[in-house]
DOZA-20099 format. One record per residue (C-alpha): residue in three letters; residue number from 1; x, z, y. Coordinates in steps of 0.2 Angstrom, whole numbers, plus 5000, padded with zeros to 4 digits. Each point is the difference from the previous one (the first is absolute). Layout:
BEGIN
NODE  aa   i   xx   zz   yy
NODE ALA NUM    X    Z    Y
...
END
This chain:
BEGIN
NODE  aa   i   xx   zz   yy
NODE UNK   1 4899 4985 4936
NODE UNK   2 5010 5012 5013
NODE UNK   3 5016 5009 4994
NODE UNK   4 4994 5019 4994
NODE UNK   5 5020 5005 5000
NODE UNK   6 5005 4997 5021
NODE UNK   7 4991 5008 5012
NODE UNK   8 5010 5001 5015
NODE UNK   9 4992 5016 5007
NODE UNK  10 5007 5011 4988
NODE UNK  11 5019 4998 5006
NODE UNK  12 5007 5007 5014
NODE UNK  13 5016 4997 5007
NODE UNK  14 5007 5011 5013
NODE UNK  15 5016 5001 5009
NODE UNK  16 5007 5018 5007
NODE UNK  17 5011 4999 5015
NODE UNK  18 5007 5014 5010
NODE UNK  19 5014 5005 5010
NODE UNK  20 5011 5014 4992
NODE UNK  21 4994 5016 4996
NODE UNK  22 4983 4997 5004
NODE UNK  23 4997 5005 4982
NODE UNK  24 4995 4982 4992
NODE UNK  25 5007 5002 4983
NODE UNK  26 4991 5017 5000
NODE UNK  27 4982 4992 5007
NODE UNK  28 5003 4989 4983
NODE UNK  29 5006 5015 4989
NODE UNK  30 4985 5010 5005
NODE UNK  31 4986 4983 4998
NODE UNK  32 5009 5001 4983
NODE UNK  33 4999 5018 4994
NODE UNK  34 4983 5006 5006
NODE UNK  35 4993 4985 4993
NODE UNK  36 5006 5006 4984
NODE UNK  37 5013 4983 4997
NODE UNK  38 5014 5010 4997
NODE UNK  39 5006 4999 4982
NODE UNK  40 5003 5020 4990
NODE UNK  41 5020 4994 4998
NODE UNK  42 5000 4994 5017
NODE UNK  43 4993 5016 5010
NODE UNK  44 5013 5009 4988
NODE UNK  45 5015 4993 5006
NODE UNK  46 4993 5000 5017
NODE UNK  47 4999 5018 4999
NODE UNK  48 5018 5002 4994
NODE UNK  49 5006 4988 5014
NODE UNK  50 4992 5008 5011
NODE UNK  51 5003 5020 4994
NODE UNK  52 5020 4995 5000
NODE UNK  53 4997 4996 5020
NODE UNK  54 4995 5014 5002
NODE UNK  55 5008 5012 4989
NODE UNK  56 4985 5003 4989
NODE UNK  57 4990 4997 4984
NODE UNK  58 4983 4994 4996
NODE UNK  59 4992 5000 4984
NODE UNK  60 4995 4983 4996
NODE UNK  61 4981 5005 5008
NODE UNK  62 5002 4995 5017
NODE UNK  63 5004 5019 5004
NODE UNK  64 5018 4998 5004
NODE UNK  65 5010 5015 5008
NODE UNK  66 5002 4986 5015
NODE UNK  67 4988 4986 5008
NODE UNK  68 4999 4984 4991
NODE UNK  69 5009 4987 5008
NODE UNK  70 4986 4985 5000
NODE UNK  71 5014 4988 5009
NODE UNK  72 5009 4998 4984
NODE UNK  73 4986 4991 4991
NODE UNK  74 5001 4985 5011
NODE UNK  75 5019 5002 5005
NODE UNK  76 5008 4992 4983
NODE UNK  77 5017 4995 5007
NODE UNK  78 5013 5014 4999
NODE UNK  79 5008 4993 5017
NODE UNK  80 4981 5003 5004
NODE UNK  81 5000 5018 4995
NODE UNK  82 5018 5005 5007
NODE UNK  83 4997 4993 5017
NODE UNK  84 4981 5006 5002
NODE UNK  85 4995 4981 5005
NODE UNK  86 4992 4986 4991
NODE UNK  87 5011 4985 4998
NODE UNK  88 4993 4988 4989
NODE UNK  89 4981 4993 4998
NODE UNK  90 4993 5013 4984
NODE UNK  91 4983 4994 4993
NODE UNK  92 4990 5012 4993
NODE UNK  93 4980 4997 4989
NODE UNK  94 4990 5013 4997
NODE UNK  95 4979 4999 5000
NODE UNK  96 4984 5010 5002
NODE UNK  97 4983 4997 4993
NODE UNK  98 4994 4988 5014
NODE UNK  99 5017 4990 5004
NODE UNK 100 5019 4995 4995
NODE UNK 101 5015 5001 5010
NODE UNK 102 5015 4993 5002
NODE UNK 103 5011 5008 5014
NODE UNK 104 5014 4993 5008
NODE UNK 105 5010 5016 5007
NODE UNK 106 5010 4990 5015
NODE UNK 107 5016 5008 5010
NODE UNK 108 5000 5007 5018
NODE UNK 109 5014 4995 5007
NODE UNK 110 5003 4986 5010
NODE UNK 111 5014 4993 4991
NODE UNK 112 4987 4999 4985
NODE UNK 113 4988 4986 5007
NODE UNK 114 5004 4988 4988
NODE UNK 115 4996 5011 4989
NODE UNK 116 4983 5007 5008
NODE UNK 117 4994 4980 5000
NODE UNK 118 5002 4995 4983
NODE UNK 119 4992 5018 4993
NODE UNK 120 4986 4997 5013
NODE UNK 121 4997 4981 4998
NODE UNK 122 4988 5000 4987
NODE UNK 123 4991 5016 5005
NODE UNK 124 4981 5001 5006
NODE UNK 125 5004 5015 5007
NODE UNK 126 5013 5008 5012
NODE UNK 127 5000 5020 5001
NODE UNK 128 5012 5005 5013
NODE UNK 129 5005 5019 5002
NODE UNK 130 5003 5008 5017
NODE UNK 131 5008 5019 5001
NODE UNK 132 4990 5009 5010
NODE UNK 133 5014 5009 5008
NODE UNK 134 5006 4986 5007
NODE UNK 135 4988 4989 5005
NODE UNK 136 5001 4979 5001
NODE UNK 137 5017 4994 4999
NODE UNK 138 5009 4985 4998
NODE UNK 139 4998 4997 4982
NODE UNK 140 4981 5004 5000
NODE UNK 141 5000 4984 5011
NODE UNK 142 5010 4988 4991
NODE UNK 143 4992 5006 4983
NODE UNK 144 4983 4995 5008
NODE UNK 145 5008 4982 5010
NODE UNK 146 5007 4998 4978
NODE UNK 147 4982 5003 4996
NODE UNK 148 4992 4989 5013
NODE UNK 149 5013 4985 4997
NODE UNK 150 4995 5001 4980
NODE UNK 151 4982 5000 5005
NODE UNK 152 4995 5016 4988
NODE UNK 153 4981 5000 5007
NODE UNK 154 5000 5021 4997
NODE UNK 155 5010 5014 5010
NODE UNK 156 4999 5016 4995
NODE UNK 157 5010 5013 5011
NODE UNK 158 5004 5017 4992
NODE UNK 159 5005 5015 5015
NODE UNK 160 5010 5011 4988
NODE UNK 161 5007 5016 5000
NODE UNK 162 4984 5007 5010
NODE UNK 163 5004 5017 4993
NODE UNK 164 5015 5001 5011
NODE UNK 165 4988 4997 5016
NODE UNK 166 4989 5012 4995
NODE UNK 167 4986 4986 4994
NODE UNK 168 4998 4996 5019
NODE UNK 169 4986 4986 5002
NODE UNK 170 5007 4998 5018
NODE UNK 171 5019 4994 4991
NODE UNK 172 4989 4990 4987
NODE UNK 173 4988 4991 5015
NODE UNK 174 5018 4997 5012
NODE UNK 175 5009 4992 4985
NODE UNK 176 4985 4990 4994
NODE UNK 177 4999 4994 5020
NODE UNK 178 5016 4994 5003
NODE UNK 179 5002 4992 4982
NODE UNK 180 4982 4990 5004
NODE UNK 181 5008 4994 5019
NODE UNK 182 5015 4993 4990
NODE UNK 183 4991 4990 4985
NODE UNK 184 4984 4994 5011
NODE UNK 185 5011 4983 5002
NODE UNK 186 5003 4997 4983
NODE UNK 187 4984 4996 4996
NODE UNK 188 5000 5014 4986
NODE UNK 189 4981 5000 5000
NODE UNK 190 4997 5016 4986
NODE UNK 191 5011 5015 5004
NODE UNK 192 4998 5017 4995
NODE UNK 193 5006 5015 5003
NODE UNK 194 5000 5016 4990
NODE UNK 195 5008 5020 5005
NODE UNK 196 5009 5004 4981
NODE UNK 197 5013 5013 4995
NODE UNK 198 5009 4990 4986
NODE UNK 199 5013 5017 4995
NODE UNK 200 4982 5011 4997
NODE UNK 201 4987 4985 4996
NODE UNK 202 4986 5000 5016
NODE UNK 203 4990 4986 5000
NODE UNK 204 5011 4990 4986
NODE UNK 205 4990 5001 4985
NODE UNK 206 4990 5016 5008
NODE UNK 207 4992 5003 5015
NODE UNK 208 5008 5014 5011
NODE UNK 209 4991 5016 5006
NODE UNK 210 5014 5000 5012
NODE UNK 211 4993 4986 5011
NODE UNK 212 4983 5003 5000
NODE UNK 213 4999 4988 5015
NODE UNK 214 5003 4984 4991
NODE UNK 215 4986 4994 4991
NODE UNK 216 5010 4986 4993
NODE UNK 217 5002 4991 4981
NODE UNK 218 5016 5009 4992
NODE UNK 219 5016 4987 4996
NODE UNK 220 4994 4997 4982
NODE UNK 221 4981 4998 5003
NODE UNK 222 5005 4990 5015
NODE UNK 223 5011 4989 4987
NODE UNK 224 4988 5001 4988
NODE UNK 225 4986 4992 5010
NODE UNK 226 5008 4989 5014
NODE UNK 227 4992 4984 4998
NODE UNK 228 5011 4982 4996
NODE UNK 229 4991 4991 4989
NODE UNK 230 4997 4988 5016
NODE UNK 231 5017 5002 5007
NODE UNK 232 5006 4984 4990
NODE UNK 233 4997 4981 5006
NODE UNK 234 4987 4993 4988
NODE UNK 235 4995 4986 5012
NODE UNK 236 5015 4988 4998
NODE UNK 237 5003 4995 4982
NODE UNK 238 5019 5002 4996
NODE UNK 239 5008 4999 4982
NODE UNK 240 5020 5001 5000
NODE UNK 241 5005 4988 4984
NODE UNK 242 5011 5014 4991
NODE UNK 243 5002 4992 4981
NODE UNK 244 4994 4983 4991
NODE UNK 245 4995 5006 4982
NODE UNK 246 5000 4985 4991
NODE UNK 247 4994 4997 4980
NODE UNK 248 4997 4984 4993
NODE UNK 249 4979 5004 5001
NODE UNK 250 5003 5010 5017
NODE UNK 251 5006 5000 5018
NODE UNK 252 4996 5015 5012
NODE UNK 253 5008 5003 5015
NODE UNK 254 5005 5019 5002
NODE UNK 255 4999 5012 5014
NODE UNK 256 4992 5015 5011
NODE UNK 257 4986 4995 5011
NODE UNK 258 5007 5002 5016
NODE UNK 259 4985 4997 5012
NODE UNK 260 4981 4995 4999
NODE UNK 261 4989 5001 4985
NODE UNK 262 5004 4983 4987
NODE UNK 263 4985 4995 4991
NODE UNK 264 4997 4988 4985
NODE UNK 265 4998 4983 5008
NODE UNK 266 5006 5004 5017
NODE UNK 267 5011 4985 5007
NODE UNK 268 5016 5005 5003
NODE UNK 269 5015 4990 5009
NODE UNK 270 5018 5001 4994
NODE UNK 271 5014 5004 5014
NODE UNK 272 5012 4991 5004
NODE UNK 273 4994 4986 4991
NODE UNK 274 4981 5000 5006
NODE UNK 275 4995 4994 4985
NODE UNK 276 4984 5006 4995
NODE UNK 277 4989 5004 4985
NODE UNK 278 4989 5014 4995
NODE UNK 279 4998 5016 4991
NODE UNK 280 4995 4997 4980
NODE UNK 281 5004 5017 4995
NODE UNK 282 5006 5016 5003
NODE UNK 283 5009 5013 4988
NODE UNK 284 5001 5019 4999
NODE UNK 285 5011 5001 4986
NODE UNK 286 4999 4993 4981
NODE UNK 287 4982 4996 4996
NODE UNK 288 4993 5006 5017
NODE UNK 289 4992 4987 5011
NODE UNK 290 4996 5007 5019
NODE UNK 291 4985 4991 5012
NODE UNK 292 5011 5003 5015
NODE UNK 293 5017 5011 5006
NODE UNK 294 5003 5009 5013
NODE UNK 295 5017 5009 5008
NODE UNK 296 5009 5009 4992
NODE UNK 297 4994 4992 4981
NODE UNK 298 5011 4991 4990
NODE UNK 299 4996 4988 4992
NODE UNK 300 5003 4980 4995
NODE UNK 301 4991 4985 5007
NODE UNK 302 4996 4983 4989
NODE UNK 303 4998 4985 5012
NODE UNK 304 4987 4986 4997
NODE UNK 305 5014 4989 5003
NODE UNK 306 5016 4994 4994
NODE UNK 307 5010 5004 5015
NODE UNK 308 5019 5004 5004
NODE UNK 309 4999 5018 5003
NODE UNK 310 5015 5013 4997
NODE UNK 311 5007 5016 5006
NODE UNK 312 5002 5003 5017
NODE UNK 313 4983 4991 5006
NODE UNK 314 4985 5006 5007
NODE UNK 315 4982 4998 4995
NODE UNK 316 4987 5001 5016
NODE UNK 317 4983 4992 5005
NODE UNK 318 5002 4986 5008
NODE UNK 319 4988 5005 5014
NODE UNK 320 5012 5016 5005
NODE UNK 321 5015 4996 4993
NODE UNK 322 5017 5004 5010
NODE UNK 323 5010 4987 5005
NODE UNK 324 5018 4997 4992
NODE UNK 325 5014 5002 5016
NODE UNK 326 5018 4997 5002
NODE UNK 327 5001 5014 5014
NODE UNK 328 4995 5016 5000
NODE UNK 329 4998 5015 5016
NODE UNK 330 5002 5015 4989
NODE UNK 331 5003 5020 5004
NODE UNK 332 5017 5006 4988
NODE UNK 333 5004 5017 4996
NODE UNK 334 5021 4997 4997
NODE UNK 335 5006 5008 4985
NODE UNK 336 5018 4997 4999
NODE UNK 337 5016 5005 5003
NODE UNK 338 5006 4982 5008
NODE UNK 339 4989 4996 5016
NODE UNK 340 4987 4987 5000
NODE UNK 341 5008 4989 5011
NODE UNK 342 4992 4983 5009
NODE UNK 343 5005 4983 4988
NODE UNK 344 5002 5012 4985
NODE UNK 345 4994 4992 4983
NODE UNK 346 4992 5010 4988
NODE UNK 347 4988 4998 4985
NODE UNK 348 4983 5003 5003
NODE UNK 349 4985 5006 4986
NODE UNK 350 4983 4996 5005
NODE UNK 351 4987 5007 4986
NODE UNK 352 5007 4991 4986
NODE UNK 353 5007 4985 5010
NODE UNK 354 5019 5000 5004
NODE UNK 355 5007 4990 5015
NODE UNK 356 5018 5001 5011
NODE UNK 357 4996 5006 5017
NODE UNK 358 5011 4997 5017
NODE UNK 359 4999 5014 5014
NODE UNK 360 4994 4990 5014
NODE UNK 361 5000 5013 5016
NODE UNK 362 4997 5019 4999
NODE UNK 363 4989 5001 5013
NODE UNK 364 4999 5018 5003
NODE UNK 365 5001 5018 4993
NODE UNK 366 4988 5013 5001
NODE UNK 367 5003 5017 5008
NODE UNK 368 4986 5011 4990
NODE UNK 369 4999 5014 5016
NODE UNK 370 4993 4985 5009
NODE UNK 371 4994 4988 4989
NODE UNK 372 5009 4988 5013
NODE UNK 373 5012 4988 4995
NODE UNK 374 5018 5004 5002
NODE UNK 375 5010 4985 5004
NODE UNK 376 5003 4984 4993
NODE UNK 377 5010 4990 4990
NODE UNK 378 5017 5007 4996
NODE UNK 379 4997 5008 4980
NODE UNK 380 4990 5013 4991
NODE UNK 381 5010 5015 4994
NODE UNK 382 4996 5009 4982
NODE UNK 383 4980 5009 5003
NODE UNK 384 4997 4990 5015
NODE UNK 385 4984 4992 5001
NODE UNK 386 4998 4985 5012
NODE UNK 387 4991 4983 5001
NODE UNK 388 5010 4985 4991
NODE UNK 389 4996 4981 5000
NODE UNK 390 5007 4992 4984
NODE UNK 391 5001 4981 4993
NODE UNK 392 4996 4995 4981
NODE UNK 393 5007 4989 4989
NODE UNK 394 4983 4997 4993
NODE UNK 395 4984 5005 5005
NODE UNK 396 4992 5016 4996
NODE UNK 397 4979 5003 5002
NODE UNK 398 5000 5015 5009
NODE UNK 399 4988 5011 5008
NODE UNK 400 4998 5013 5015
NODE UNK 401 5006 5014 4991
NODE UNK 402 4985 5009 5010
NODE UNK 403 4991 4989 4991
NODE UNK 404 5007 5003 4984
NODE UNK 405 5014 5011 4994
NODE UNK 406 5004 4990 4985
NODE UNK 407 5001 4983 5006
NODE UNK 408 5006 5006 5016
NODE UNK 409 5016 5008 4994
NODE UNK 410 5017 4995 4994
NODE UNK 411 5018 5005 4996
NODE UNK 412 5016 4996 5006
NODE UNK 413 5014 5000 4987
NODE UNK 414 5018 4997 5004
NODE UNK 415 5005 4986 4989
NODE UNK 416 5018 5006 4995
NODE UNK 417 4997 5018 4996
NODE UNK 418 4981 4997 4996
NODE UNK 419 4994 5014 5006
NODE UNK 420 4984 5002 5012
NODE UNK 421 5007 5001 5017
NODE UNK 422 4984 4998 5008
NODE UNK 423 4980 5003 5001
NODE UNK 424 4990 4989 5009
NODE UNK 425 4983 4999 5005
NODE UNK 426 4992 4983 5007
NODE UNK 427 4993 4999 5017
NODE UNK 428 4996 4981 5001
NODE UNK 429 5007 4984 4998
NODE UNK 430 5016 4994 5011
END
């Protein structure tokens, strides 16, 4: 029987990006409050923040002396809310009747990059503000080259701060022109843009009579409604070998479907070994037997066989399986300080398989005005993003990471401080 508790089109995970000032924590604040996800104690204490700034009182009913200042739901960090910009990644849930979110509110700033990959890297969705008094600039494109290298299948552009051009559709049509010319060689195949005021609320959660023009979905019934079910590979079986539970009258191998649809009887191969065997059973939890499983369930897998199997290997079909490589051609986004440099050694984590990697060539970075590569060799600095061959100490099965996110994707972790110095994700085999 299917699994009534994991339906993978209920969840939506979007990443916000902007540049500074084009009103991103307040686009969130706003999706927050007229959606009614604020809590009473928090709108309180947003109203008192917010009356001190501006030398006024509210009364605890949203009808403070002073404009609410939305920005502070989503800016947590007092470094944040003393400088005005958002520093670090800040997650925020909230739902409405058709759909739950989890939003990963990104920083603008270039010197944030790192930051912008890992709180975009597991999103379906990237929604990327542009100020409307400003037009397209530089970290409108490198926030859609980010969104392009992670492969996030849906864009959604927000032109804000249309009060300030007098709700213009010309402003809204140039913008929306320019930014199409930009991404039309990413291969960013859904993008959508919408005209919103995020300080006075058109077109987030309501539709704006300021803009008659745009006949448009608003932000939230665009979110609501954007269709991923079909974003995720269900072609090419792949089940990541996270845990070994082991009892003396049971063995299931543990771990979230990463790929493909697993079925009761399917014949599965084990990597790096290649042994293979097949699918007895499959388990939901205690007492809950599934027919099949299916990205992103988790679940445990009992084998026919008696097979050497343990944390770290990959289940796949042995008719589309990946093959297990010693060299890998991979995109990095450096994250560190200390520059990656060629022969460098470092730890590398692939799914839930660990290995040593050796920095074999840098074979280029990326300049994101051009999307051309910038030179070779030499060393990628901290938020550069450049093209990197690297060797293994044991062979990793890997895939495309345009073919899949999961099995495409690693870490780089520097081996004396052990911290992530790096993200990587696979191009193809060396």
């Amino acid at each position: 029987m299917g699994s009534p508790r994991v339906k993978t089109s209920e969840l939506l995970r979007f990443a916000t990006s902007g540049s500074v000032d084009d009103g991103k924590s307040t686009l969130i604040g706003r999706l927050l409050y007229d959606s009614k996800q604020v809590m009473v104690d928090q709108l309180e204490h947003l109203e008192q923040v917010s009356a001190r700034r501006n030398g006024a009182t509210g009364d605890g009913n949203g009808n403070g002396g002073g404009q609410i200042d939305l920005a502070l739901l989503t800016d947590g960090l007092r470094a944040e809310r003393e400088q005005g910009i958002t520093i670090d990644v800040a997650y925020r849930y909230f739902q409405t009747p058709k759909r739950k979110f989890i939003i990963a509110d990104t920083p603008g700033h270039a010197e944030y990059t790192r930051n912008m990959v890992t709180g975009a890297s597991t999103a379906d969705l990237s929604l990327v503000l542009i100020d409307a008094t400003q037009g397209v600039v530089e970290q409108s494109k490198r926030h859609a080259y980010i969104a392009s290298l992670l492969r996030i299948p849906h864009l959604v552009v927000c032109v804000n701060k249309m009060d300030l051009v007098e709700w213009r559709e010309s402003v809204f049509d140039e913008i929306a022109e320019d930014f199409a010319d930009y991404v039309a060689p990413l291969g960013i195949h859904d993008v959508t843009f919408i005209p919103i005021s995020a300080l006075l609320g058109d077109n987030v959660v309501d539709r704006s009579a300021n803009m008659p023009w745009y006949q448009g979905p608003t932000v939230l019934h665009h979110l609501e409604h954007v269709h991923i079910a079909s974003d995720r590979n269900l072609s090419d079986a792949r089940f990541p070998v996270q845990y070994v539970i082991r009892t003396p009258d049971y063995r299931g191998y543990a771990g979230q479907v990463a790929g493909g649809v697993l079925s009761v009887g399917d014949e599965v191969v084990v990597l790096p070994s290649g042994r293979r065997t097949r699918i007895a059973a499959i388990d939901g939890g205690p007492g809950v037997e599934l027919e099949e499983a299916f990205p992103p369930m988790s679940v445990a897998l009992r084998l026919e066989d008696d097979v050497d199997v343990g944390r770290g290997d990959l289940l796949a079909r042995p008719d589309d399986a990946p093959t297990a490589v010693r060299e890998i051609v991979a995109d990095v986004c450096w994250m560190a300080d200390a520059p990656l440099r060629e022969r460098g050694r470092y730890a590398i984590k692939h799914t839930t398989r660990s290995a040593r990697a050796i920095v074999e060539a840098i074979e280029h970075r990326v300049d994101v005005h051009t999307l051309q590569p910038d030179g070779g060799g030499g060393a990628l600095g901290l938020n550069d993003i450049g093209r990197v061959r690297l060797r293994l100490s044991s062979p990793l099965a890997t895939d495309p990471y345009a073919v899949n996110r999961t099995t495409g994707s690693f870490i780089l972790i520097d081996e004396a401080t052990n911290e992530t110095v790096g993200a990587g994700m696979v191009v193809g085999a060396g």
